[in-house]
N, C-alpha and C positions, 0 to 999 in steps of 0.2 A: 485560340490555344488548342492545339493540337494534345488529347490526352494520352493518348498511348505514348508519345515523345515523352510528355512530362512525369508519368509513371517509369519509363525506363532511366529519366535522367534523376531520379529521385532513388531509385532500386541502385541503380549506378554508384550513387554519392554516400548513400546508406553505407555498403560494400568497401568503400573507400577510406570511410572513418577510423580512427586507432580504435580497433577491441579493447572495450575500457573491461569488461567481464564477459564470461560466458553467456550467448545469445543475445548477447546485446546489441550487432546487429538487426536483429530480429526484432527488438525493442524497440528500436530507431525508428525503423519502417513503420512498426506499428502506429507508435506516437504521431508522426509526419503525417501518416494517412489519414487517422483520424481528424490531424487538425489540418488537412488538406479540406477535407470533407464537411469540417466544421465552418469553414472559409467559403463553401459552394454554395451549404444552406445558409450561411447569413448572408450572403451576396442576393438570395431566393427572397428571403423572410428575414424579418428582424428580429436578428438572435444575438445574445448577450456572448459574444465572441471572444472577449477579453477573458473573463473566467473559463471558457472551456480551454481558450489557449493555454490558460497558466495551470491548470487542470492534468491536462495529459504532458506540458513538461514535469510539471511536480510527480504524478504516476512516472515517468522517465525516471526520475532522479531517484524514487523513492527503490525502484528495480536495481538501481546502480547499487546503489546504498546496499541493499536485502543481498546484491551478488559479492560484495568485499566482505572484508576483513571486520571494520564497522557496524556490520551489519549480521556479521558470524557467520556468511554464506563460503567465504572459503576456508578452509584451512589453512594451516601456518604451516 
């Protein structure tokens, strides 16, 4: 696996997504890398993968959430 490929095809697809809110982009990427990362040390050591995964989608959702209208981050 070539990482610089996979970091650009990842930055790429980020980029590509419907702006669901403001910097949410930037959320994306965060989330994916983290659990890219999270994916590298349990592939290392045995790490409990499933909860970190569902972990930083929930922190994803919970940003989404905090940046709507639901969540009183925009205005109306």
């Amino acid at each position: 696996m070539n990482p610089k490929k996979l970091i650009s095809t990842i930055e790429k697809k980020c980029q590509e997504a419907p702006e669901r809110v403001p910097d949410y982009h930037e959320a994306l990427l965060d989330a994916i890398s983290d659990i890219v990362w999270a994916e590298h040390q349990h592939a290392i050591r045995a790490t409990t993968i499933q909860k970190t995964v569902t972990d930083h989608c929930e922190a994803l959702g919970d940003f989404v959430y905090r940046s709507t209208e639901g969540g009183k981050g925009i205005e109306s």
